[in-house]
C-alpha positions in Angstrom: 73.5 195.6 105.4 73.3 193.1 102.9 76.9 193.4 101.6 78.2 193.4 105.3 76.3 190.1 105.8 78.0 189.1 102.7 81.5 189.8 103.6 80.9 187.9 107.0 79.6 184.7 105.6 82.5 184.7 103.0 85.1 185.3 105.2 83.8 182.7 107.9 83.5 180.0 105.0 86.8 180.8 103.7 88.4 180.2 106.9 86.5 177.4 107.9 87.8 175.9 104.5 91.6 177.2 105.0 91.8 176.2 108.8 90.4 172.6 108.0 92.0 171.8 104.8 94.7 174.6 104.2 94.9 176.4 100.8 94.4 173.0 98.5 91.1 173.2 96.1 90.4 169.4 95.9 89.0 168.5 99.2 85.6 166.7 98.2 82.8 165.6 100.2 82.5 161.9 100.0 78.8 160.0 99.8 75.4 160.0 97.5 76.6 163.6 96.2 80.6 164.0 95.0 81.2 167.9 95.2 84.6 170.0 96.1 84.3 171.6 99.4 84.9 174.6 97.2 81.5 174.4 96.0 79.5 173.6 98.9 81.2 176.7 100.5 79.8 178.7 97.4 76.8 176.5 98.4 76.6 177.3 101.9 77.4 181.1 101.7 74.6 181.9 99.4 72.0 179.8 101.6 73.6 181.9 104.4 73.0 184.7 102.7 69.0 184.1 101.6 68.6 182.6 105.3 69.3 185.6 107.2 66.6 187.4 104.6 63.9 184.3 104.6 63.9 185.6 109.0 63.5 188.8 108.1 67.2 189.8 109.9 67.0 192.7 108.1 63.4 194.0 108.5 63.6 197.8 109.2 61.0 197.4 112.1 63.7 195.6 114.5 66.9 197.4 113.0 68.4 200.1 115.6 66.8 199.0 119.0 66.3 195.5 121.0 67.5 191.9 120.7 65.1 190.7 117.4 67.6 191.4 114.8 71.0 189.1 116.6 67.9 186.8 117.7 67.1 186.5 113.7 70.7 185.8 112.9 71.2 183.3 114.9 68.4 181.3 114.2 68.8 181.8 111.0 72.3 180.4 111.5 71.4 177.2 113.4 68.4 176.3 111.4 70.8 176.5 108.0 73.2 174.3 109.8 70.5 172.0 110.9 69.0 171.8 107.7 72.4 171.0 106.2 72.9 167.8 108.9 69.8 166.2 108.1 70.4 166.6 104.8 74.0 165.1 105.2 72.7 162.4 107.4 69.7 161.2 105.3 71.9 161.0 101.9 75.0 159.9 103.5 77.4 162.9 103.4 80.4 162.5 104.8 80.5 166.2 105.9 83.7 167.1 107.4 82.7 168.0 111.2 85.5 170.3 111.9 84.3 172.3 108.5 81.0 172.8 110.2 82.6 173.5 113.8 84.7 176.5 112.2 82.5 178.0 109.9 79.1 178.2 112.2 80.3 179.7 115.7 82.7 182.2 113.5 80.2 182.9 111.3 77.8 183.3 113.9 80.2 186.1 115.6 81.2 187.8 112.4 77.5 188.4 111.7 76.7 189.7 115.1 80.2 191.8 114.9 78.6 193.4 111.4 75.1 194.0 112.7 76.8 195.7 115.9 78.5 198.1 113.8 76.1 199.0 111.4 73.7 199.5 114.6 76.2 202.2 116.2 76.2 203.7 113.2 72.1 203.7 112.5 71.8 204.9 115.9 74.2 207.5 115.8 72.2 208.9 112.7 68.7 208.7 114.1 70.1 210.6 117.0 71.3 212.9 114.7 68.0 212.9 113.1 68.6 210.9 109.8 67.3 207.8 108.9 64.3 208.1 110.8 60.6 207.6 110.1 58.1 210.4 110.9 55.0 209.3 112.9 51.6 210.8 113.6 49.9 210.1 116.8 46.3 209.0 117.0 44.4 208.6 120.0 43.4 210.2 123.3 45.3 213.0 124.9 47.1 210.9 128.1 47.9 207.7 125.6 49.3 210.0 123.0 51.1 212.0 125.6 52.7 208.9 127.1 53.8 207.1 123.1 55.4 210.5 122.2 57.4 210.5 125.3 58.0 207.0 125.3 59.3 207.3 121.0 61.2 210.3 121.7 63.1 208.7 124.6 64.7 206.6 122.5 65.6 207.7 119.5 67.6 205.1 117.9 64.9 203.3 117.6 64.2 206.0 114.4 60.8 207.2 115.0 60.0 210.9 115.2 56.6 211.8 116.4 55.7 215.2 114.2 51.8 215.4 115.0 49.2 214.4 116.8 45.2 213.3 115.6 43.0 213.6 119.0 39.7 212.6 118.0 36.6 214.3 119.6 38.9 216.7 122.2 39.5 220.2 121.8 41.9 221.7 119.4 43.2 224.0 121.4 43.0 222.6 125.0 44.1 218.9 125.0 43.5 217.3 128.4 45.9 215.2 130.5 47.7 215.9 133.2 50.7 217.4 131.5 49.7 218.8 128.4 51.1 217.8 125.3 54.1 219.2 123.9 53.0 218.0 120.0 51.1 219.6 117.4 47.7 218.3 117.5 46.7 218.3 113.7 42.6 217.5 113.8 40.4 216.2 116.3 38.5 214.4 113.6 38.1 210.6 112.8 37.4 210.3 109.6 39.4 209.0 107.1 39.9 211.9 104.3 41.0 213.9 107.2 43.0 211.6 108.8 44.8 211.1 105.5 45.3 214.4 104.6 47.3 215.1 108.0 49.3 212.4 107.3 50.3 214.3 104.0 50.3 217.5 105.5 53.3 216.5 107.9 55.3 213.7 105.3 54.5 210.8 107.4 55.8 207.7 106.8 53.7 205.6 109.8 50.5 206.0 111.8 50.7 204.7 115.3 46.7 204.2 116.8 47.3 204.1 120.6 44.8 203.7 123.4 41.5 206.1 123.9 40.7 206.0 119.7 37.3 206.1 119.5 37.5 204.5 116.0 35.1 202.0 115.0 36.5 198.3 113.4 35.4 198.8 110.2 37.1 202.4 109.6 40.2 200.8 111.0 40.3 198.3 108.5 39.1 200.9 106.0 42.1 203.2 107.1 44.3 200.2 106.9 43.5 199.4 103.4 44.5 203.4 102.6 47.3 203.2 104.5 48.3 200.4 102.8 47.6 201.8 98.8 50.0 204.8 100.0 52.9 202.9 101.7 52.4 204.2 104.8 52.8 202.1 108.1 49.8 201.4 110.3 51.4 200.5 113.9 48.8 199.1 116.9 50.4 200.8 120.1 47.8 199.2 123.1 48.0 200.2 126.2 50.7 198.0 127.5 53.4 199.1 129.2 57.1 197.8 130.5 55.9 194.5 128.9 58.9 192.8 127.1 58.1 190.9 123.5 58.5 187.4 124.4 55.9 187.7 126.8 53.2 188.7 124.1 51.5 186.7 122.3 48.9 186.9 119.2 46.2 184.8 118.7 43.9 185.2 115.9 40.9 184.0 116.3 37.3 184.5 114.3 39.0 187.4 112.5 40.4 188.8 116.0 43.9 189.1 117.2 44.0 188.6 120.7 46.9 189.5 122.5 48.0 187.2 125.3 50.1 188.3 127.9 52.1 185.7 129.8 53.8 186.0 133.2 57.4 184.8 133.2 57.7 182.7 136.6 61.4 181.8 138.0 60.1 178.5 138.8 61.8 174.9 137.7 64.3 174.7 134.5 64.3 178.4 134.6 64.9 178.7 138.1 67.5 175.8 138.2 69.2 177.4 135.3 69.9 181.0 136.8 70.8 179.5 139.9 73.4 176.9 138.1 74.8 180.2 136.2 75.2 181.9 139.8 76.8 178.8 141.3 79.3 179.0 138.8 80.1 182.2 137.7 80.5 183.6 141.2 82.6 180.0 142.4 84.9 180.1 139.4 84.8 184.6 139.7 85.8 183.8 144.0 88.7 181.5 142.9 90.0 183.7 140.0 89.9 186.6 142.1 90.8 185.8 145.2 94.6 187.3 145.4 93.1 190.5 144.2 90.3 190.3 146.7 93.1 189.6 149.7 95.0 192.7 148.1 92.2 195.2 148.4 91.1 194.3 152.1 94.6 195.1 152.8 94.3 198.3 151.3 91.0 199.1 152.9 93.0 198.6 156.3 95.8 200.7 155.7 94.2 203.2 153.9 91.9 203.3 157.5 92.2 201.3 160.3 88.9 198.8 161.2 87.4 196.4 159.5 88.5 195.6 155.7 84.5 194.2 155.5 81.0 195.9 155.7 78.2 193.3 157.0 75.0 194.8 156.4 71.4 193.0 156.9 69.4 193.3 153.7 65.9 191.8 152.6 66.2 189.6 150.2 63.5 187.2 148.2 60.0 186.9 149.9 61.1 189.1 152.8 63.9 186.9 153.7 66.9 188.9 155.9 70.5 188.1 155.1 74.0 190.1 155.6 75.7 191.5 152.3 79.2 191.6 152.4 80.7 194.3 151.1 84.7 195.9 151.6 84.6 199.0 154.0 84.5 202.0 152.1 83.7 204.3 154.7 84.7 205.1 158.1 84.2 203.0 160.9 81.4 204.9 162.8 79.7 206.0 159.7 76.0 204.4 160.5 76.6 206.4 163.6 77.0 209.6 161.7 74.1 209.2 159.2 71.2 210.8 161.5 73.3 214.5 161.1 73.4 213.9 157.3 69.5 213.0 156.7 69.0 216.9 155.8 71.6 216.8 153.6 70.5 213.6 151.8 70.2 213.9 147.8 69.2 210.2 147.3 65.8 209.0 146.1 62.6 208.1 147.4 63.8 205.9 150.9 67.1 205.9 149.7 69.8 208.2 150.8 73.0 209.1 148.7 75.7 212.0 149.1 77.9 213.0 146.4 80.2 213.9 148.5 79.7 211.9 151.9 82.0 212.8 154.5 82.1 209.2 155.7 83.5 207.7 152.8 87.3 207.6 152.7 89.9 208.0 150.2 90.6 204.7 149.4 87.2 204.2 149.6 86.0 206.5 146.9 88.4 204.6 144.5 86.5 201.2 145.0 82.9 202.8 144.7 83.4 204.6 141.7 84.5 201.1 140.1 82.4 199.2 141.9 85.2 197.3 143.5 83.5 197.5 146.9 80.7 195.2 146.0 83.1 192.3 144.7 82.7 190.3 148.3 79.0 189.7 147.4 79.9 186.9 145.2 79.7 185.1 148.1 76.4 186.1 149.0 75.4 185.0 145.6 77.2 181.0 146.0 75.5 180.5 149.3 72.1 181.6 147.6 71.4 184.8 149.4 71.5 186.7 146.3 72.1 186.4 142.8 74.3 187.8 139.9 71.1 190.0 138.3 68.2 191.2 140.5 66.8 194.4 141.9 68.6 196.0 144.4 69.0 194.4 147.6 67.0 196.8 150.2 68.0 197.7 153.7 64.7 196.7 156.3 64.0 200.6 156.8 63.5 200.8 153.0 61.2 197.8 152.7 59.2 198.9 155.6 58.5 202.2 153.8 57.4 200.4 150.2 54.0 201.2 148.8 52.4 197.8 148.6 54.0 197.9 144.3 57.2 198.2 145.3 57.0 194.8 147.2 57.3 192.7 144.6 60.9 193.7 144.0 60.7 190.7 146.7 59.7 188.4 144.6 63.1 187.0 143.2 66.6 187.3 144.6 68.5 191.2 144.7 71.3 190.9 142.6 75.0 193.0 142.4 74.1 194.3 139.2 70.3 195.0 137.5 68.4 197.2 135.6 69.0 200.1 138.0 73.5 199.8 137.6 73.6 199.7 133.5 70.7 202.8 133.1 72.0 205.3 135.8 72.8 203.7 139.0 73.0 206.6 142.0 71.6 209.2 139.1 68.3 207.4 139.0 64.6 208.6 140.5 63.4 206.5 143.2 60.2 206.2 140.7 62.7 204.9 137.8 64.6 203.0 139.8 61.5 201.7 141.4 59.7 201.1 137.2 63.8 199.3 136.4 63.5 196.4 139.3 60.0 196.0 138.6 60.6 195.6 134.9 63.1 193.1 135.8 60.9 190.9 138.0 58.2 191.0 135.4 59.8 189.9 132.4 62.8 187.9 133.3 64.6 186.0 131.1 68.1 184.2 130.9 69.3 186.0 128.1 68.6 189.5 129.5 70.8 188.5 132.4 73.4 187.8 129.9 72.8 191.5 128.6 72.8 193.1 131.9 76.1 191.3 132.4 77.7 192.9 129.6 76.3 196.1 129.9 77.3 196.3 133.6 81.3 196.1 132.2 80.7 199.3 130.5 78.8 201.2 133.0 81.3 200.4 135.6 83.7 201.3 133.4 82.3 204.8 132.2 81.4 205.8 136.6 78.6 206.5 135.3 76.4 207.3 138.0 78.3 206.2 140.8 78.9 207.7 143.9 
């Protein structure tokens, strides 16, 4: 990782040098300090370098799974760059700006380009089952049940659970509601034996989860021997769909509390997502707007009607609005849907065919690409809706939600979410349910930004989509 963070930063310097002062050597920065700008690339690209380890960018607990490691990089990006203008500003440099324009964004890029790669590959090997760390399970029977299912979900993350410590329950007979499909080494808590499983089964961490009926001081003690034999000690508390930034750790009189904040779509944050929507879906309506005239003349030769679906929805707080979609299927279908209801294969209140006798031909092209949905930009300028949110419900559904479900209410629905990059039509009602719940809980502008991208490839791959 280090050499590909290397070859970035030198070829982003080296261009930013070329581009702004072509292939001549004597450039110099004028001021307090005479150098070449030959030198204060040398300069810049081993600071680079050290940066990106001085945030830990390359800290194997944030390689292979979630936003830490490009969030390190580019701080540790900006910060260089704003070290290096104060410094130019307080002795005077005369750096040259187009120098700094070049070589930040592109190196910026390049980096994330490398750490992409190298990710796809890291993943592609834990899958595989290389590369990965093995990891014993301490604590009681549901808690361990649910971090085993939870590690071996996602496997790129490169953590194998191997074996399991269950202090004070049965051996043979752990309790929980659906067993557990993982070796249960001892049901003891003391240390020696707690050590020796973790040699017995070549583990390289010890995750402590929820129902542990370990006392502080043998958690430090085991700690402290953990820490003698290089093995990991990883906290796993009982907190679940909770994204990082919202916790928070406090230490305090030799305690660290964990604070758990509740993101609010309220003021800046608010105003920001609904500027993004204003604009993305105004200049996406403009740009697309021959295309959009060319496929509701398709939808009307290809079957006579309408070339748009109005449907009332619930949007945020309960509020009722129509989403406009183009007509996939035939005219009369809400008509037809009480003869299908046996036949339905959605879930939860949801109903979905894979093969619905309503939809029509030209109409099975623009669902599986999601073309059909393209007319709810407009929902999304007028404020109805926005570009990421839960699903937008139909009144039936919302009528039937457990009182949980409701605060899928509690922002705007979106054309794209959590439920259309992890499965769309192929979800549970339960998953999709845990996906828009997710969402509400821990928004944040730069997930939308993710979702956005991922949405591309899943419309892209069908996946799901019916």
């Amino acid at each position: 990782m280090g050499v590909v963070d290397a070859v970035a930063i030198t070829a982003s310097v080296a261009c930013a040098q070329t581009l702004r002062f072509g292939l001549s050597a004597g450039a110099e920065i004028q001021g307090a300090w005479d150098a070449s700008y030959v030198s204060f690339s040398i300069f810049v690209g081993i600071a680079w370098w050290m940066f990106l380890s001085f945030f830990k960018s390359r800290d194997l607990k944030i390689l292979g799974a979630g936003p830490d490691e490009y969030k390190r990089v580019a701080m540790a990006s900006l910060y260089l760059f704003g070290l290096i203008a104060i410094i130019s500003y307080v002795f005077q440099l005369d750096l040259a700006r187009g120098y700094v324009g070049i070589a930040l964004p592109l190196g910026i890029v390049a980096l994330l380009i490398g750490r992409w790669v190298l990710r796809r590959q890291l993943v592609r090997e834990r899958t595989s089952g290389r590369s990965i760390r093995r990891v014993v399970l301490l604590g009681g029977p549901s808690a361990v049940q649910h971090l085993h299912r939870s590690l071996s979900g996602v496997p790129g993350a490169g953590y194998k659970p191997v074996a399991s410590i269950l202090p004070g329950y049965s051996l043979t007979g752990p309790e929980g509601e659906e067993g557990l499909s993982l070796p249960v080494a001892s049901v003891s808590q003391s240390i020696p034996e707690i050590l020796r499983v973790l040699e017995d089964y070549d583990a390289d961490a010890l995750a402590i989860s929820a129902g542990a009926p370990l006392k502080t001081r043998t958690v430090r003690q085991l700690g402290w021997e953990l820490a003698e034999r290089r093995i990991s000690q990883i906290m796993a508390p009982a907190l679940t769909d909770i994204a990082g930034p919202r916790i928070h750790a406090q230490p305090v009189a030799g305690l660290s509390l964990i604070h758990v904040s509740t993101p609010r779509l309220a003021g800046p944050e608010a105003f920001l997502k609904r500027s993004f929507d204003i604009l993305a879906s105004g200049v996406g309506l403009l740009l697309m707007s021959p295309f959009l005239l060319a496929f509701a003349l398709a939808v009307k030769i290809d079957d006579p009607g309408p070339a748009f679906f109005h449907q009332e929805r619930v949007g945020k707080n309960g509020e009722r609005f129509h989403m406009h979609k183009f007509r996939s299927m035939v005219v009369d279908a809400e008509a037809r849907l009480a003869k299908l209801q046996e036949q339905n294969e959605g879930a939860g209140v949801l109903f979905k065919m894979k093969d619905d006798p309503r939809i029509t031909k030209f109409g099975a092209f623009i669902r599986r690409y999601s073309i059909d949905e393209l007319p709810q930009l407009w929902n999304v300028f007028v404020g109805d809706m926005s570009l990421v949110g839960p699903r937008p419900p139909l009144p039936a559904e919302v009528e039937d939600y457990e009182q949980h479900v409701s605060r899928r209410l509690l922002v705007k629905p979106g054309i794209t979410g959590l439920w259309q990059v992890s499965g769309r039509s192929d979800l549970s009602w339960d998953e999709s349910v845990r996906l828009d719940l997710y969402y509400v809980e821990n928004w944040s502008f730069l997930q939308d930004l993710l979702i956005l991208g991922r949405t591309a490839k899943a419309v892209i791959g069908k996946d799901g989509a019916y």
